[in-house]
C-alpha positions as CSV (number, residue, x, y, z in Angstrom):
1,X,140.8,-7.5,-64.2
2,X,144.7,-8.1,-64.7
3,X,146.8,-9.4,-67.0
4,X,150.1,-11.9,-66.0
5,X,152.7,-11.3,-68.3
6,X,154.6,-14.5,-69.4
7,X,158.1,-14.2,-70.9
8,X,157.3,-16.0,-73.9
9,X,154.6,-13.8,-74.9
10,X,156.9,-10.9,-74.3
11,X,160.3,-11.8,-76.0
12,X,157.9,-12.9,-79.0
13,X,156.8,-9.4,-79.2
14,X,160.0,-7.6,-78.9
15,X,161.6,-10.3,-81.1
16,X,160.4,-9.9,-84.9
17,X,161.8,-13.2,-85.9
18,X,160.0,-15.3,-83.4
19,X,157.4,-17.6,-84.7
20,X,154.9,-16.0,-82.9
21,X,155.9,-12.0,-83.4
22,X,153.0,-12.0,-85.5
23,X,150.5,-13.6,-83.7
24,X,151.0,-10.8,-80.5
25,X,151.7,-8.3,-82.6
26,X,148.3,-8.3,-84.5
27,X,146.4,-6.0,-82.2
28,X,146.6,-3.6,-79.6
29,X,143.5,-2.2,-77.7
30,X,143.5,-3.5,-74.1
31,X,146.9,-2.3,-72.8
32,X,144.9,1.1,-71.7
33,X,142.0,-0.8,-69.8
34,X,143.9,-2.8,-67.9
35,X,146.4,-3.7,-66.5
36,X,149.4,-5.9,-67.0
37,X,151.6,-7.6,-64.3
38,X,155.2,-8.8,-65.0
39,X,156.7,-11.4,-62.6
40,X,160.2,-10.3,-61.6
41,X,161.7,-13.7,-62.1
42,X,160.0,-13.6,-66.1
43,X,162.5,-10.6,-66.7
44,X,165.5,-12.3,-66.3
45,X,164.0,-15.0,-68.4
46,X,163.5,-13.0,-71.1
47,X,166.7,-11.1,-71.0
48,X,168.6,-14.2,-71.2
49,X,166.6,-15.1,-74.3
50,X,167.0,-11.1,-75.6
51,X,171.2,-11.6,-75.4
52,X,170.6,-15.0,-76.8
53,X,169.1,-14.2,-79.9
54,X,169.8,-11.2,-80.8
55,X,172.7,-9.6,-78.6
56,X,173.4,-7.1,-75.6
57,X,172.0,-4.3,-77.2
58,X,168.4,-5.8,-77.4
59,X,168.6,-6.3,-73.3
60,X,169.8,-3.0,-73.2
61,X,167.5,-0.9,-74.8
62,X,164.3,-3.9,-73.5
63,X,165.7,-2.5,-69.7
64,X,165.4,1.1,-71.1
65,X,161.7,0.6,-72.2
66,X,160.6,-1.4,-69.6
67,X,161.7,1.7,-67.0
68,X,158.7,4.0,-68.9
69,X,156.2,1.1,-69.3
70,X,153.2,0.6,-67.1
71,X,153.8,-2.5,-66.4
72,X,153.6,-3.6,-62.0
73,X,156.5,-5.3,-61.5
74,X,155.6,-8.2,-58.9
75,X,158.2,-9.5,-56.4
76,X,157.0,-13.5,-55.5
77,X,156.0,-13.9,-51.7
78,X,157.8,-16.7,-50.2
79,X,154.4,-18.4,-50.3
80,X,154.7,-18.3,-54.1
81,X,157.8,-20.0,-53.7
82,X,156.2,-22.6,-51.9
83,X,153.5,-23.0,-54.3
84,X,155.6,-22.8,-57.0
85,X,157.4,-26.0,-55.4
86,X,154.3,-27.7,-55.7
87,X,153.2,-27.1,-58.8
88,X,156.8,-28.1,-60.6
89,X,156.3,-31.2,-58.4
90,X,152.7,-31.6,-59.2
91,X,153.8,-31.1,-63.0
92,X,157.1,-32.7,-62.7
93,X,156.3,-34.9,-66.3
94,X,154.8,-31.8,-68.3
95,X,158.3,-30.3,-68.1
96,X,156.9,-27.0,-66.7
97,X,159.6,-24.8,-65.7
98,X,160.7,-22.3,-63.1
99,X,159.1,-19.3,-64.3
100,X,155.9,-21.1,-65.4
101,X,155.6,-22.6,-61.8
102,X,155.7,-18.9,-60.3
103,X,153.3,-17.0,-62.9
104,X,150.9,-20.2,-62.1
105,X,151.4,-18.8,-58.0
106,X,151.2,-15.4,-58.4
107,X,148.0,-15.9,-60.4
108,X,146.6,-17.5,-57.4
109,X,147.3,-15.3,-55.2
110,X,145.9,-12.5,-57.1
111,X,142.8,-14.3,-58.5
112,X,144.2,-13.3,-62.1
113,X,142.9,-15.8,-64.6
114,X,144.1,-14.1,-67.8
115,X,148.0,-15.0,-68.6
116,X,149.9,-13.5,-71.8
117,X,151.1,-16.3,-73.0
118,X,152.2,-17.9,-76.1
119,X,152.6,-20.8,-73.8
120,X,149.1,-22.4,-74.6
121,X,150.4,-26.2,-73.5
122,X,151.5,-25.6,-69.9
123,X,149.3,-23.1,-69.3
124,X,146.4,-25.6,-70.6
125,X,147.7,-28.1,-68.5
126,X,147.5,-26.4,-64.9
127,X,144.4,-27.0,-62.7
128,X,144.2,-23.3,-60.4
129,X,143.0,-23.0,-57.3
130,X,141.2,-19.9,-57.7
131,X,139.1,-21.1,-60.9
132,X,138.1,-23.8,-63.5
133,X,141.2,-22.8,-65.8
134,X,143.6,-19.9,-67.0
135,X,142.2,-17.9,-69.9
136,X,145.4,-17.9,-72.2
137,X,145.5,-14.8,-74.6
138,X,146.5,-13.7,-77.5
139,X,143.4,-14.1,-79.0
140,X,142.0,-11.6,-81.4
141,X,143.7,-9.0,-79.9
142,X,147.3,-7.8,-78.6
143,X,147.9,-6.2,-75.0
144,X,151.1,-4.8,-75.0
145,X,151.7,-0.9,-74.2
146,X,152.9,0.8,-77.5
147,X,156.3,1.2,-75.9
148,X,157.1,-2.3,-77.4
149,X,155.3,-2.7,-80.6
């Protein structure tokens, strides 16, 4: 089974200064067994928080990494647009944003119930189609290819 990749969980790993650095940082095993999915639109999320924080060279060398990771790069279907739509609606007072919306969609689509997120609150909050709830991770263990620890 899959992994979604949210930005959060990402820029907190390739970030040492983010509160939660540690907290996805602390282990490693799975990125071998299986396999992790990055939304397209969560890349340009986290490159705008990259040149944010800690400059152009950070989204630089993150584009250079992410060309040898492992990572499947998923485009969102215009149906995952739609869905999206729905689910910011749905939302609309949990101030649930864009990308959120679309990880929520793809993870429908895909029957993925596992989301990398540091995110635990809006992820909490959403009811899925496709199952009871989204198992949020990190837990006791890390996922990220050694490319970015």
């Amino acid at each position: 089974m899959a992994f979604l990749l949210d930005s959060g969980f990402l820029y907190a790993q390739l970030n040492g200064r983010d509160d939660h650095h540690a907290e996805v940082s602390a282990a490693s095993r799975i990125s071998e067994r299986e396999p992790i999915i990055l939304p397209i639109p969560a890349i340009t999320e986290i490159t705008y928080l990259l040149q944010r924080d800690l400059g152009i060279e950070a989204v630089a060398t993150f584009l250079e990494n992410l060309s040898e990771t492992d990572f499947i790069l998923e485009t969102p279907t215009a149906e995952d647009y739609r869905r999206a739509a729905e689910i910011l609606r749905k939302y609309n007072d949990a101030n649930i944003d864009f990308v959120d919306a679309v990880i929520a969609a793809i993870a429908e689509r895909l029957n993925i119930t596992k989301i990398l997120t540091v995110d635990r609150r809006h992820f909490g909050a959403f009811k899925p189609r496709h199952c009871a709830a989204f198992s949020r991770f990190p837990s006791a263990y890390s996922v990220l290819p050694k490319l970015f620890r």
